[in-house]
C-alpha positions, 0 to 999 in steps of 0.5 A: 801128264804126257810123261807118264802116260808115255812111260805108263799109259801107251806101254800097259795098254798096249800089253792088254791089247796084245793078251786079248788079241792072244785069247781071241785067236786061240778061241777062233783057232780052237787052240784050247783043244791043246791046252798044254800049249796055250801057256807057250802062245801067252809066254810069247806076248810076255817075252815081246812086251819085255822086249819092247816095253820094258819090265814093268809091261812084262810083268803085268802081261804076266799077271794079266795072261795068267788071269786069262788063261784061268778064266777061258781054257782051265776048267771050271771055265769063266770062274777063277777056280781050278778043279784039282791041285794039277792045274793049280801047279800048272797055273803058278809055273805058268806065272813063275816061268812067264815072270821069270822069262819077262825079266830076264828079257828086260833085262837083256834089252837094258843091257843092249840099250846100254851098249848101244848108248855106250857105242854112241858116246863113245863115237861122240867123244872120239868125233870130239877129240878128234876135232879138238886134235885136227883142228885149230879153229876155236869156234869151230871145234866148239860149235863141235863140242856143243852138237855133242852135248846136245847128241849124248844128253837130253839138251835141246839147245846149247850155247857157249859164253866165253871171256874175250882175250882183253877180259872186259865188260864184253863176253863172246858168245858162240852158238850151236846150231839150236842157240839159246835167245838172250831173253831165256838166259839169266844173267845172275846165274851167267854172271855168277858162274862165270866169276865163281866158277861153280855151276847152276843147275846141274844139281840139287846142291844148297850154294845156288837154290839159296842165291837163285831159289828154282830160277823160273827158267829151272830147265837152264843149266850153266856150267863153267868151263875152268881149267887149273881154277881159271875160268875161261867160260860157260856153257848154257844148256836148255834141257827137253822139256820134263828132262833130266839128266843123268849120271851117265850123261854127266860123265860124258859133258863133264868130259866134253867140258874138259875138252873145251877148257883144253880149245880154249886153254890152248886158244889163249897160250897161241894168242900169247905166242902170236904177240910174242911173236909181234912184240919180237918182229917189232923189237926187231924191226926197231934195231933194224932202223936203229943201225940202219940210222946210225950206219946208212944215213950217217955215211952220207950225211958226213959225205955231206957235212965234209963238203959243206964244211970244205966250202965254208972252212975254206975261203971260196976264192981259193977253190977253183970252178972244177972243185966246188963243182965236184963238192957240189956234186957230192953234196947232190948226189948224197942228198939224193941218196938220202932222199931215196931212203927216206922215200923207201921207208915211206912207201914201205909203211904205207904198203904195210897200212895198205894205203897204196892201190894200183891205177892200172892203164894199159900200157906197153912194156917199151913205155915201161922200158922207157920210164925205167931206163930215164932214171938211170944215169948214162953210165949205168944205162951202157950196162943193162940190156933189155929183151922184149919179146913183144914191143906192142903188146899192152898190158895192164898196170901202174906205170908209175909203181911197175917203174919204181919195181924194176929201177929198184931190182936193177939198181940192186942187180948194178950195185952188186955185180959188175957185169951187164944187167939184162931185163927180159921181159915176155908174156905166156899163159895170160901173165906178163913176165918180167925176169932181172939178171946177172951175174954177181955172187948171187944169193945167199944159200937159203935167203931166198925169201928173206931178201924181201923181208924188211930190213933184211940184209945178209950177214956177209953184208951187214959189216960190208961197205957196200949201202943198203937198208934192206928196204927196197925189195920188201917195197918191190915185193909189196908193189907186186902184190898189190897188183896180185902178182908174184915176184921170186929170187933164184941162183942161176946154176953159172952164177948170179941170180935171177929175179922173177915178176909174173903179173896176172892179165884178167880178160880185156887187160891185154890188147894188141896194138 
């Protein structure tokens, strides 16, 4: 009821409003005086009730200001008769003229209307392919997609159910920001469009009233989202109540429709490269541990087994004090070796499962030195240098983790250049600064951020005597982290390298002693 006295009632009244209001003032004015110009007051009313009523309004002020301009200004007045064929004439072109200027004015307004309804869509569609161009984010540019709909249709209300990436009993549902409740949607109908594929509700076809009949919910419409006869959804639509929707604005959903197949077409195509990708860094990571067993632990566990062997083989009278201690030694330090490698993996997988939070203590950086230089032998100790720029200062940190990070660093820095290895360690800008350096062949050119990556190891390394796994740094790298700090690897411009750790100080985490 409401519809039609909208599209009706208020228009038409309004017309008999504004023709009586015309022939009240052109009798108070004394326009009649003038008769000739009483038709151009009425064809006014008739060109604004075209304009802003519609075709339909126009006509009948037409008819009804012809009726009055009869009835109050043509002689005889008050009767619907006209004394000669002049008026006569004068009355039919009045109607004619009147007609003829309403329609052409409706339809001037249908056309503005219908441009202006075409700018907007449009606008709608460029704002849509945009998002679906700029942005990689799938809820994001389909919640976009559906405040679309909801701007180019009479939908008040847009929900979108997707098949999640395993295809199991369990749909993802993404809403707008006007969502269907659950208890609104059919589940027949969801079910049916999302296997089938064919859409409910959108229009008088037989397949579905046949399975559905009127659906009660009838102003619910359920659209498939498909895409080379895949089905990767549907889209749920509650229409205004009494609307419908038309041609035009199927165009444009049918549209947005194919952008949102193409969101989530291109959603599933980067779902399948990612697990590309984890399935090669995993295949990877497998051949990586596979030489690293087959060349880092068998070296030596055959130091170890060449010893051992000499001991047993060899009748242990025969061997003098100094020998079996040098056997015994070997066999000890391989063991160590193996052990540290070991030890390495298991910190690295732990890191990985983030399994290792730092216990942080205020501690100084000559505490720090200390714990480092302990680990070292007597020899290897002659050839690092250290440099604190303030012995006193506390920071926090895990001691134990921070330890680990610098003997792995200078063990490295050791291993790969002869010379002495220098520690600076120094604070600024509320960051406690650690740098390592020295002055071997330095870094492969563009392997700077590599060298952390697990396993890696350079490849004028990989058929080197020189041992290593490639684990130790990804372990420093992880340690740092946890402690939200960075840690980084440059060549020096004279040769070596030089790396960088840089641990942020919150407020209260320093404190001068």
């Amino acid at each position: 009821m409401t519809k039609y006295w909208r599209k009706f009632g208020i228009p038409y009244l309004t017309a008999t409003a504004a023709v009586a209001l015309m022939t009240v003032l052109i009798a108070v004015v004394h326009a009649d005086r003038h008769a000739s110009n009483i038709s151009m007051l009425y064809l006014l009313i008739v060109t604004v009730a075209a304009l802003l009523l519609g075709r339909g309004a126009s006509i009948y002020c037409s008819i009804l200001a012809f009726f009055a301009f009869d009835w109050f200004f043509v002689e005889p007045r008050h009767q619907l008769t006209v004394a000669s064929f002049s008026e006569w004439l004068a009355l039919c072109m009045f109607l004619l003229t009147a007609t003829i200027i309403g329609q052409l004015t409706a339809l001037l307004r249908k056309r503005m209307e219908e441009a202006q309804k075409s700018r907007n869509e449009t606008a709608a569609l460029a704002e849509a392919s945009w998002a679906v161009a700029s942005d990689i984010d799938r809820d994001r540019v389909l919640k976009k997609l559906m405040e679309t709909i909801m701007k180019v249709s009479a939908a008040d209300a847009v929900s979108m159910c997707l098949q999640n990436a395993e295809f199991d009993d369990s749909p993802v549902w993404i809403h707008s920001n006007a969502p269907i409740q659950d208890d609104e949607l059919s589940k027949e109908a969801m079910t049916h469009a999302l296997v089938r594929g064919q859409s409910i509700g959108w229009d008088n076809s037989p397949h579905w009233k046949k399975a559905f009949g009127d659906l009660k919910k009838s102003e619910l419409i359920y659209l498939p989202i498909t895409l080379n006869n895949e089905t990767f959804g549907v889209i749920c639509m509650r229409l205004k109540p009494a609307a419908t929707i038309e041609d035009s604005e199927k165009n444009i959903i049918n549209s947005v429709m194919n952008h949102a197949a193409v969101v989530l077409h291109r959603d599933k195509l980067l779902q399948i490269q990612t697990q590309a990708k984890a399935l090669a860094e995993v295949d990877r990571l497998k051949t990586a541990l596979l030489s690293m067993v087959s060349h880092d632990f068998r070296s030596p566990l055959t130091s170890i087994k060449a010893s051992v062997g000499s001991m047993l083989q060899t009748n242990s009278g025969a061997l003098d004090a100094e020998t079996q201690t040098q056997l015994l030694q070997g066999v000890d330090q391989e063991a160590d070796r193996l052990n540290k490698m070991v030890g390495n993996i298991l910190d690295l997988s732990r890191l990985e499962a983030n399994a290792w939070t730092p216990k942080k203590e205020l501690t100084t950086m000559t505490e720090l030195v200390g714990s480092v230089v302990d680990s070292f032998g007597e020899q290897e100790n002659k050839r690092i240098k250290v440099d604190i720029a303030d012995r006193d200062k506390e920071f926090s940190f895990d001691l134990v983790q921070m330890t680990q990070v610098l003997r792995n660093l200078i063990e490295n820095a050791l291993k790969y250049s002869s010379d002495d290895v220098t520690v600076k360690f120094y604070n600024g800008n509320n960051m406690m600064n650690i740098d390592v350096i020295d002055h071997g062949p330095g870094l492969p050119r563009g392997e700077e951020k590599d060298i952390f990556k697990p396993f890696h190891r350079s490849k004028s390394l990989q058929e080197s005597s020189t041992p290593g796994m490639g684990v130790g740094l990804a372990v420093c790298k992880g340690l740092i982290e946890a402690h939200k700090g960075t840690i980084s690897a440059a060549n020096q411009s004279g040769g070596g390298a030089v790396f960088h750790i840089a641990l942020p100080q919150e407020n209260g985490d320093t404190k001068q002693q």
